[in-house]
N, C-alpha and C positions, 0 to 999 in steps of 0.2 A: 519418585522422590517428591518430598512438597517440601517448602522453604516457607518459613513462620516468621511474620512481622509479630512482633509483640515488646514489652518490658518484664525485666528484671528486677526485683524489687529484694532487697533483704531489710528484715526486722530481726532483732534481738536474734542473727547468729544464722536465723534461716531464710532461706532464698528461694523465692516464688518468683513464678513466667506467670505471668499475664498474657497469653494470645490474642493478639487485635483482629488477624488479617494471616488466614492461610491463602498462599499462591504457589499454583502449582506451575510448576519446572517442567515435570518430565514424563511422561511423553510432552511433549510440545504438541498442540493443532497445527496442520501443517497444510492448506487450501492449494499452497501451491506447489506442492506433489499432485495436486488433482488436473493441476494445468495440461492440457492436451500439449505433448511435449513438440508431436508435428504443428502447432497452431505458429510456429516461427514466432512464438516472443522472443526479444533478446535475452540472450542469458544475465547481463547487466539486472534487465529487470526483474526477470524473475527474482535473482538471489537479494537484489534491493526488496521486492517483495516480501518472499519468504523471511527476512529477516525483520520486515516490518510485524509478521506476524507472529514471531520469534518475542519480538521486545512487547507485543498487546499481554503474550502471554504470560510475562512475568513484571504483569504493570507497569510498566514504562512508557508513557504515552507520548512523551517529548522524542523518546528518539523512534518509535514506531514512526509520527506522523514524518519526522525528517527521512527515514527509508521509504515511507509511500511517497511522497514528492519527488525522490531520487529517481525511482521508479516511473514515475510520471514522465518527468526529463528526459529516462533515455528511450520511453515510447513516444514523447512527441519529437525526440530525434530519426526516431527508427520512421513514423511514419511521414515524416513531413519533407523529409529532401534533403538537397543540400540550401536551398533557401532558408528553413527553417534550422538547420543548423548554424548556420552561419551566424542567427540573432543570438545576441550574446546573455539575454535575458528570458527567465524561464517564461514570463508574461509575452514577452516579443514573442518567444517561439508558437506559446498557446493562440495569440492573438490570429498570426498566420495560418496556422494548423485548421482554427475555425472556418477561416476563408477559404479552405479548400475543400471542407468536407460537409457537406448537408447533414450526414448525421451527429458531426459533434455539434456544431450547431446549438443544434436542440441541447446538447449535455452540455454546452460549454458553461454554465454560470455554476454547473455543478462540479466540473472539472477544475474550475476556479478556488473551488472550495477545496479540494486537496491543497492545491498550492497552496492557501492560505493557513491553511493547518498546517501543513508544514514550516509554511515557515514562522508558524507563533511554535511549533514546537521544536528549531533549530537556533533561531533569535529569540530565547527566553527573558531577555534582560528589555526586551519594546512587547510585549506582550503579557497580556494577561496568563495566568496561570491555566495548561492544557488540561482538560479531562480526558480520561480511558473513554468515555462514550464519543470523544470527539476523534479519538483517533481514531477508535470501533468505524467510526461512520468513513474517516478517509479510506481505511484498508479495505472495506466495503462498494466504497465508489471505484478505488482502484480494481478489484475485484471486476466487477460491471464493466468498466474500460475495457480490461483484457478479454473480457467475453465477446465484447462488441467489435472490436478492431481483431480479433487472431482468432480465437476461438471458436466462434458464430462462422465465419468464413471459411473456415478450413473444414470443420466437420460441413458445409455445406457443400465445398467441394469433394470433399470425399464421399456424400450420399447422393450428387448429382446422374440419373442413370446414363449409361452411354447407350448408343446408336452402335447393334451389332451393324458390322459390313452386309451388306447387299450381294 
């Protein structure tokens, strides 16, 4: 199915479409069907995910970047404890999460950058106007997240060899 942005226009009796912008609907791209389902992401996230990928696909970039943020949230809940649940701010949470882990660290000013996109893309009324490329790039870095904290780890456990018994 594809869904046509365009205008309507009638002159003397007849009526023309003007197509601006075809976006296509359906199949949807769907990244997080490919999620290693043993990688123990939350299911929160995931479907926070997946529906971010849902709204990229039919250009909607305000509520894409507020479902990757979502998503964000309930992985820095999932990984971080009950300490970082307890902060009641998604920055408090990210800020802690950093201090425990060496490798976000390194990702943290980029994990920032989700937040921040989401939230110009959930408080539209304090922010500037969201672009498709910028939520392109949130659903991207969340992407990369999940590879790194579930994904990366679980397929390593699972190709770790064991030690037959003796």
């Amino acid at each position: 199915m594809v869904i046509e942005r365009g205008t309507r226009t009638t002159t003397r009796g007849v009526t023309s479409y003007n197509l601006e912008q075809p976006i296509f609907w359906w199949p949807t791209p769907n990244a997080a069907e490919r999620i290693d389902p043993d990688a123990g992401l939350p299911d929160k996230a995931r479907d926070a995910y997946a529906e971010g990928l849902r709204c990229l696909a039919v250009q909607a970039p305000n509520a894409a970047a507020g479902r990757f943020r979502s998503a964000l949230a309930v992985i820095a809940d999932d990984k971080g404890g009950q300490e970082i649940k307890s902060e009641r701010t998604l920055t408090g949470k990210l800020k802690r999460l950093y201090e425990g882990n060496p490798l976000l660290i390194a990702l943290g000013e980029h994990i920032d950058t989700i937040k921040v996109i989401g939230d110009a893309g959930t408080h539209q009324e304090d922010w500037p106007p969201l672009s498709q490329e910028q939520a392109e790039l949130a659903g991207q870095l969340v992407h990369h997240l999940i590879e790194a904290l579930y994904e990366f780890p679980a397929r390593m456990l699972r190709s770790r060899p064991v030690r037959p018994p003796k």
